[in-house]
C-alpha positions in Angstrom: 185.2 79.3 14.6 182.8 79.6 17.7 179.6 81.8 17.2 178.3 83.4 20.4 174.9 82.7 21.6 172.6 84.6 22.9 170.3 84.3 26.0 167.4 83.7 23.8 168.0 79.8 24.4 168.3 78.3 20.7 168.8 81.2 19.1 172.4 83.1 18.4 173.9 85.2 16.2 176.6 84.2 13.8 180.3 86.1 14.7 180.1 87.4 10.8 176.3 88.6 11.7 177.3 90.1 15.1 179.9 92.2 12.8 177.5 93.2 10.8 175.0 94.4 13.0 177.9 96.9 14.8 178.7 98.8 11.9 176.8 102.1 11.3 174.2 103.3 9.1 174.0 103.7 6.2 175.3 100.3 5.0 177.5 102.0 2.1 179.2 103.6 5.0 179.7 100.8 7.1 181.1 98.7 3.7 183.6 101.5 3.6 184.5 101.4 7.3 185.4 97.5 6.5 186.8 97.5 3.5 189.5 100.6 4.8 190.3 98.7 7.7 191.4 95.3 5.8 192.9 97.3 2.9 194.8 98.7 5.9 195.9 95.3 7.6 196.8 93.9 4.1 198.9 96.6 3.5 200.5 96.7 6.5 201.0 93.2 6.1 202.8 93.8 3.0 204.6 96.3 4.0 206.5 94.3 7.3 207.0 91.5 4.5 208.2 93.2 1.9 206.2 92.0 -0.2 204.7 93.4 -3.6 200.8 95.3 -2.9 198.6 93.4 -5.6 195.5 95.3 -6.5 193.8 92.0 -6.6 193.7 91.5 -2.7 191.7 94.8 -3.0 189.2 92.9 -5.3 188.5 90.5 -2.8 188.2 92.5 0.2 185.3 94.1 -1.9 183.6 90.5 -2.2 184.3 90.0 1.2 182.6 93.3 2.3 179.9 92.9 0.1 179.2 88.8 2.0 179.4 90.0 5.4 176.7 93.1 4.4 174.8 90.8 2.7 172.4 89.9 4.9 171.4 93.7 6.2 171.1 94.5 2.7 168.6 91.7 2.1 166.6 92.4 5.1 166.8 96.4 4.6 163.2 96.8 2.7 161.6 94.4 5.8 163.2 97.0 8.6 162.5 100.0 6.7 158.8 99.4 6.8 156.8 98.7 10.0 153.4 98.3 10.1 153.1 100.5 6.8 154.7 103.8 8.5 158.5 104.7 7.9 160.9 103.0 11.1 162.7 104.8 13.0 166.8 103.8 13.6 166.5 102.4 16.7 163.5 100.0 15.4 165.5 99.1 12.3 168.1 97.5 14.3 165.9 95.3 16.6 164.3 94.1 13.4 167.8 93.4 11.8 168.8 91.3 15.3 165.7 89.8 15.3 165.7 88.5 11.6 169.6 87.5 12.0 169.0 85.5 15.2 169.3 81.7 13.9 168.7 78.3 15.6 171.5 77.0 16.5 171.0 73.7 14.8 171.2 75.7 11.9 174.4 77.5 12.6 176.1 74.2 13.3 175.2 72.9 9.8 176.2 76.1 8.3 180.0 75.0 9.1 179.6 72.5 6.3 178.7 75.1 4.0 181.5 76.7 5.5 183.7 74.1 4.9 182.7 73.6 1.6 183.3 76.7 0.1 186.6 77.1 1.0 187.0 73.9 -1.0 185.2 75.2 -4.0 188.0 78.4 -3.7 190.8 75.9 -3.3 189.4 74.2 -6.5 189.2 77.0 -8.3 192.1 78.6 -7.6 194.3 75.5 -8.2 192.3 75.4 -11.5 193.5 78.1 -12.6 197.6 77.7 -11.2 197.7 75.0 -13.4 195.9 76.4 -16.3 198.8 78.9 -15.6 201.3 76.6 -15.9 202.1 77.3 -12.4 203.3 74.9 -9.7 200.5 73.3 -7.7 200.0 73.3 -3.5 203.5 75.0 -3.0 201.9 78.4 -3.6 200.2 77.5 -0.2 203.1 76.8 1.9 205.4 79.7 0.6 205.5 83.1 1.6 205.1 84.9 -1.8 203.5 88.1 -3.4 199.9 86.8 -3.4 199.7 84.8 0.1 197.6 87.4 1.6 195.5 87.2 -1.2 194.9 83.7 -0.8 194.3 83.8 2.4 191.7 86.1 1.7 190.2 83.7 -0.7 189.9 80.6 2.0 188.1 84.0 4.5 186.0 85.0 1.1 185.1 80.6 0.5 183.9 80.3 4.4 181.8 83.5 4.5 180.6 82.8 1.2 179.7 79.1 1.4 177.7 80.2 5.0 176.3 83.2 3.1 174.6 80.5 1.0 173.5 78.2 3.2 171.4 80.6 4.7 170.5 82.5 1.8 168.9 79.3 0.4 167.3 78.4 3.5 165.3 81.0 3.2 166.8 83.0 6.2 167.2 86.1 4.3 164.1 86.2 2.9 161.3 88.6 3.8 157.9 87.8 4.6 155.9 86.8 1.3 152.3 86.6 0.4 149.6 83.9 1.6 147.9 81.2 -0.1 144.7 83.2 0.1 146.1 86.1 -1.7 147.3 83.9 -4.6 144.4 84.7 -7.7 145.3 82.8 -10.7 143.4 85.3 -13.1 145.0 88.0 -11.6 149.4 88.1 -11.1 150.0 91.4 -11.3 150.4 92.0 -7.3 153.0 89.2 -6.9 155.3 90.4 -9.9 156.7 93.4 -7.2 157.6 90.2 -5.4 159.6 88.9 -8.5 161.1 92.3 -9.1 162.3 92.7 -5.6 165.2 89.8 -6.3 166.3 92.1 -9.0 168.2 94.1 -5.7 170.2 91.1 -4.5 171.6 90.6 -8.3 172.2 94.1 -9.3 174.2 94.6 -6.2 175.8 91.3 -7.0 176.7 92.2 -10.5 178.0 95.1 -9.6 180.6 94.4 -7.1 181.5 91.7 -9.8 181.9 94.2 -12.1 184.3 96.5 -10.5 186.4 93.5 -8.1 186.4 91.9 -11.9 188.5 94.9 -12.8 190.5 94.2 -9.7 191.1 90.3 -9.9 191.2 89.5 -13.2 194.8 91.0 -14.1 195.8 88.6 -11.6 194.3 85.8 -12.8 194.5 86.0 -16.4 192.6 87.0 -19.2 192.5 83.1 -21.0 189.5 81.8 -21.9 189.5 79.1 -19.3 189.9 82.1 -16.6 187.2 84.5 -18.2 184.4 81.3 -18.5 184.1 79.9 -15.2 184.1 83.5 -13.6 181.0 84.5 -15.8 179.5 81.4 -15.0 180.0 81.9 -11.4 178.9 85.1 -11.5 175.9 84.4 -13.4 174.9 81.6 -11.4 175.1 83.6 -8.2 173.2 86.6 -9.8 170.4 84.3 -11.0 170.5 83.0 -7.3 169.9 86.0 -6.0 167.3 87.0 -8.8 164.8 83.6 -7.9 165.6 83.3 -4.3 162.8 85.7 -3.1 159.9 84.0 -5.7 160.6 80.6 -4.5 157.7 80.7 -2.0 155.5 82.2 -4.5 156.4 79.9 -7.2 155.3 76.7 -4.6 152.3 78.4 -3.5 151.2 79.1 -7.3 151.6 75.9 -8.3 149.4 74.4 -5.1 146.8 76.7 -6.1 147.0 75.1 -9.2 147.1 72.2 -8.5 143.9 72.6 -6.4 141.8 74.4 -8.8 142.8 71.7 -11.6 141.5 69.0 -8.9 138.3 71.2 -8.1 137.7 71.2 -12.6 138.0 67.4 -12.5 134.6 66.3 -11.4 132.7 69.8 -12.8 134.3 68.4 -16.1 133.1 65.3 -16.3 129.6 66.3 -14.9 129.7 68.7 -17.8 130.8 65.9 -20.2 128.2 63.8 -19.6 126.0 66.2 -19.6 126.5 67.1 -22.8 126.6 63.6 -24.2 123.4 62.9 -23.1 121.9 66.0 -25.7 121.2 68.4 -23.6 122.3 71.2 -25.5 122.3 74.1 -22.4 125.4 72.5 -21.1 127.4 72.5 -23.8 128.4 76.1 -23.0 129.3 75.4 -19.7 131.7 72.4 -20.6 133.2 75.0 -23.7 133.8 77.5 -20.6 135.0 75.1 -18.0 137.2 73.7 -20.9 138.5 77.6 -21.4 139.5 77.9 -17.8 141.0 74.5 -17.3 143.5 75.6 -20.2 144.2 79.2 -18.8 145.1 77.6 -15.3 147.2 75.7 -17.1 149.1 78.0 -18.8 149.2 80.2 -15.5 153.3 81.3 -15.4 154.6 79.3 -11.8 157.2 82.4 -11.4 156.0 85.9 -10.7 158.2 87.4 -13.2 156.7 90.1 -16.1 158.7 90.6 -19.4 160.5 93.8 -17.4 161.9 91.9 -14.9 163.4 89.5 -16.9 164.4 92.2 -19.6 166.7 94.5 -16.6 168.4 91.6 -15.5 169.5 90.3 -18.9 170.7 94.4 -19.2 172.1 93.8 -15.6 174.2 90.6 -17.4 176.0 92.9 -19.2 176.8 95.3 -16.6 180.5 93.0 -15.4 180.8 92.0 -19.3 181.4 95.4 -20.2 183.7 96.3 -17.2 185.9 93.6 -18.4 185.8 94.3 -22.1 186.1 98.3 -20.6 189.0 97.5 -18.6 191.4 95.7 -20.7 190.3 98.2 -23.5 191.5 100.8 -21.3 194.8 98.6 -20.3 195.3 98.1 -23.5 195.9 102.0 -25.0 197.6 102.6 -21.7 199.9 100.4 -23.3 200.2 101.4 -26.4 200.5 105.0 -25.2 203.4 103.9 -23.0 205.5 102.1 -25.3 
């Protein structure tokens, strides 16, 4: 899969990227525009085979959507605001090409990612044929109910494994705060930062909730279905929850680290200072003592107790659309039989 490069010399923009950028504002429309256009080709598809339309595929053209508008949806708070005044269109979209433009070192290596995803998905999805009971690489090279959907799984393993390489490069990320604007007696600015990653995992756990409704019908409702999904899921919203206070968490703790090293020799002037009797010092080694421990105890991640309290309530958003779902399935049933 070639990716075109531009003529900014190293630079280029991924082929899933180049997608991106040409759908239209706002991005909710432009996920619709691409998720009725490959519900159309997969029904179509079904349709010339004559072949059974699984609700699942729909599932996983919503993940599928939802990778390939990732990145704008990352970037949207950095295009929105420039230079502290509200953006206009037209400068929202040269910020957007700017921030997607990678080196193309970087692209290259993002193949592997590629590559490896799509094994994760075969894993997974051979996991779970045999937890089935069902027969193992023949549902590959048979034409069959579900080989459009996995297809769509190997597509959904190769966006997905490139959407995470570059996620946790830090490509996605906006622009954070300096070292000088790190005050260890004073966090509060830096939480917004911490609460910011709560966008990427909402919108995560979301489209897990409702292509959860989708998918897992298809899949199964066994234990050994239900467990790695949620851990999956939670794993890829907690992802998405740190990923933007990684680069305040380092810089806290080298600011740390250097005021701890700046204490060291004021402490031990203090020290022997106050074993030689002189009793003014002994309130200066008591308050450098003080502030050695509250460095200390300084929290590395900019997180406050409301952060972390929404996204354990954003945890349970897919949990109940499952337990919702086959509640639901379950007195259709009863009220059909």
């Amino acid at each position: 899969m070639g990716e075109p490069v531009t003529d900014e010399g190293n630079t280029g923009l991924t082929w899933e990227h180049r997608l991106a950028l040409w759908l239209p504002r706002p991005l909710l429309f432009g996920a619709f525009l691409i998720a009725v256009c490959f519900s159309a080709a997969y029904l179509s598809f079904q349709w010339f085979f004559d072949l059974r339309v699984d609700r699942a595929a729909f599932g996983v053209w919503l993940f599928i959507t939802w990778v390939l508008m990732l990145p704008r949806y990352l970037l949207a708070p950095l295009d929105r605001q420039q230079n502290g005044r509200e953006a206009a269109l037209s400068q929202r979209h040269e910020t957007e090409v700017r921030a997607l433009h990678l080196p193309r070192d970087t692209i290259r290596r993002s193949r592997l990612a590629g590559a490896a995803g799509v094994l994760v998905y075969v894993g997974l999805v051979e996991a779970i044929l045999v937890v089935n009971g069902d027969p193992l690489v023949g549902s590959w090279i048979r034409l069959h109910d579900s080989s459009a959907i996995m297809a769509l799984m190997l597509l959904l393993g190769w966006f997905g494994g490139r959407s995470f390489y570059f996620a946790s490069a830090g490509f996605y990320a906006t622009p954070g705060p300096q070292r000088s604007d790190i005050d260890l007696l004073n966090l509060e600015d830096l939480y917004a930062i911490g609460r910011s990653g709560l966008r990427g995992a909402l919108a995560w756990l979301i489209i897990i909730a409702i292509g959860g409704l989708l998918i897992l019908p298809s899949l199964g409702s066994g234990l050994w279905v239900l467990l790695p999904v949620f851990a999956i899921s939670l794993g890829i919203g907690l992802f998405g929850l740190l990923m933007p206070a990684r680069e305040v968490r380092n810089l806290i703790r080298a600011v740390k680290r250097e005021e701890l090293a700046r204490l060291e020799p004021l402490l031990r002037q203090a020290r022997n200072d106050a074993l030689t009797g002189n009793a003014s010092t002994q309130g200066r080694l008591t308050d450098l003592l003080a502030y050695k421990t509250q460095v200390e105890s300084t929290p590395e991640w900019p997180f406050d107790s409301s952060t972390l309290l929404r996204f354990a309530l954003y945890l349970f958003i897919p949990v109940a659309s499952m337990v919702g779902g086959a509640l639901v399935e379950r007195v259709v049933n009863l009220v059909l039989d």
